[in-house]
N, C-alpha and C positions, 0 to 999 in steps of 0.2 A: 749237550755241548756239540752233538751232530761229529763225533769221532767218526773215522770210518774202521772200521773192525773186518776181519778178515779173519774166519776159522780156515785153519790149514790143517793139514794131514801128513804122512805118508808120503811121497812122491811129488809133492811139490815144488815150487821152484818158485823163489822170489826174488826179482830182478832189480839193484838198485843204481845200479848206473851200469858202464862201461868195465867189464871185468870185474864185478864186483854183484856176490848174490848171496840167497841164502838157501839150501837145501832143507826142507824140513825132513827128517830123519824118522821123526815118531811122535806122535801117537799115530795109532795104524785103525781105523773104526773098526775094521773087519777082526782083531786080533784081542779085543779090551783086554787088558789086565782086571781082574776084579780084587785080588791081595795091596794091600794099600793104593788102595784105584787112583785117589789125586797125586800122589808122588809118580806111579810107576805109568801114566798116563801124562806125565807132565810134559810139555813141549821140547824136545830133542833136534837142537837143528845146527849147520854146520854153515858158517861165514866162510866163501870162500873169495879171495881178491890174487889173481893170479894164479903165482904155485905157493901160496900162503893158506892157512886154512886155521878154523877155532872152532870147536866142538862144545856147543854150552849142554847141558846133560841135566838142568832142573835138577828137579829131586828124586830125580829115578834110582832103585833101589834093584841086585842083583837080579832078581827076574826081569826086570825091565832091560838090563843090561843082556842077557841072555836072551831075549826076544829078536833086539835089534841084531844081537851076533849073527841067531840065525837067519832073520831077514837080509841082510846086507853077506851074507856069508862068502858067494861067488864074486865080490864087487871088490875094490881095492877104497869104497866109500866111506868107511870108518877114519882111514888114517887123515892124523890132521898133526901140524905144526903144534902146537897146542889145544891143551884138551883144560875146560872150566871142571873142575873136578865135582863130582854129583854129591847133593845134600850135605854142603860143607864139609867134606871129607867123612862122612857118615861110615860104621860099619858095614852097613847093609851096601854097602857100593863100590864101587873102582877096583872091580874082579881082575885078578891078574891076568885072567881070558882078555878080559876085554882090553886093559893096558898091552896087552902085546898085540893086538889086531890093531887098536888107534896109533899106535907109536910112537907120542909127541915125544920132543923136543922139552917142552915145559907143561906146569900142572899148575895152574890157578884154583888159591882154595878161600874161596871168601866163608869169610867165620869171624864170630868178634871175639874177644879179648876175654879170656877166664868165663867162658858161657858155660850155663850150665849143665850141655851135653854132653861136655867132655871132647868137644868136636875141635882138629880134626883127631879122626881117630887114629892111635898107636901103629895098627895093623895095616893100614890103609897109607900112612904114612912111609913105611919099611916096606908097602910092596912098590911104590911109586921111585922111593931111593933104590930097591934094588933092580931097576929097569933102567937105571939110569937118568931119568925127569929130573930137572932143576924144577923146584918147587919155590913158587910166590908164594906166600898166605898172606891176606888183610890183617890178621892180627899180630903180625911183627911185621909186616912191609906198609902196613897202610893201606890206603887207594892206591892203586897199580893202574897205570896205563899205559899199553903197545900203543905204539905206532910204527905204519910201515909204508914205505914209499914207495913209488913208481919203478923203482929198481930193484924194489921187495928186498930194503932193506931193514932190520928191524930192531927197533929202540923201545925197551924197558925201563921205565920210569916207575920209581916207586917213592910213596909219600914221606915214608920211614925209612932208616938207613939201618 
C-alpha cells in the first residue's frame, strides 16, 4: 500500500503543522529494556500544541517508567496537561514517581467494560485520585474526545454520561 513508515526514537521531533508536534520520549536503542521488551519498548511520546500537552505511555510497565524518569530527570519534559494512562491502568504502571514528575491535570484510561484483567487496576486508580487527576475511562465515559483551540481552550467530550 506504499505507507510511508518512519522508526523513531529517543530525541526526536515530529513536526505537524504550526505549533503543533510530537516529541518522541522512548524507546531509547542504546537503553533496550529486555523484561517485557514489547510493552516496556513501546512507543512513549508527548503531543504537544502550544502550552497544551498529552503523554500517550503504550504499554510501558514501571521499569520503563523509571527509565524515562531517569532519562528526562534534569528536564521539566515529562509534565503534561494530560497523561494517556499506560497499559490500561495496569498494575505494573503509573508509579506515583512518575505521576508526580508528569503532573497532569487528567488521566485517560481506555479499557473495556468487565475485561478480564481486572484493569483498571485498584491501586493505580487511588494513586491517580490521590494526586488529584480527574480521571476519564472508556469504560464508563465511552469514546472521550479533547479538543482544544487556538486560545488553548479545552473541551472534553465524552460518549457516555
Amino acid at each position: 500500500k506504499k505507507t510511508k513508515i518512519h522508526i523513531v526514537e529517543t530525541g526526536q521531533k515530529i513536526n505537524i503543522e504550526k505549533d503543533l508536534y510530537f516529541d518522541i520520549l522512548w524507546p531509547n536503542s542504546e537503553t533496550i529494556i529486555n523484561e517485557n521488551a514489547i510493552n516496556n519498548n513501546s512507543l512513549v511520546c508527548k503531543m504537544v500544541y502550544k502550552n497544551f500537552s498529552c503523554i500517550f505511555t503504550g504499554d510501558i510497565e514501571k521499569v520503563a517508567e523509571e527509565a524515562i524518569l531517569q532519562q528526562y530527570k534534569n528536564s521539566n519534559k515529562l509534565k503534561a496537561t494530560i497523561l494517556k494512562v499506560a497499559h490500561h491502568g495496569s498494575k505494573s504502571s503509573s508509579s506515583e514517581k512518575f505521576l508526580n514528575i508528569v503532573k497532569p491535570e487528567i488521566a485517560l484510561i481506555g479499557v473495556g467494560k468487565n475485561n478480564t484483567f481486572g484493569h483498571p487496576n485498584e491501586g493505580v486508580l487511588k494513586r491517580i485520585e490521590k494526586e488529584g487527576i480527574k480521571i476519564y475511562r472508556t469504560d464508563l465515559n465511552g469514546e472521550i474526545t479533547i479538543r482544544v483551540n487556538k486560545k488553548e481552550k479545552m473541551w472534553i467530550n465524552k460518549m457516555l454520561k
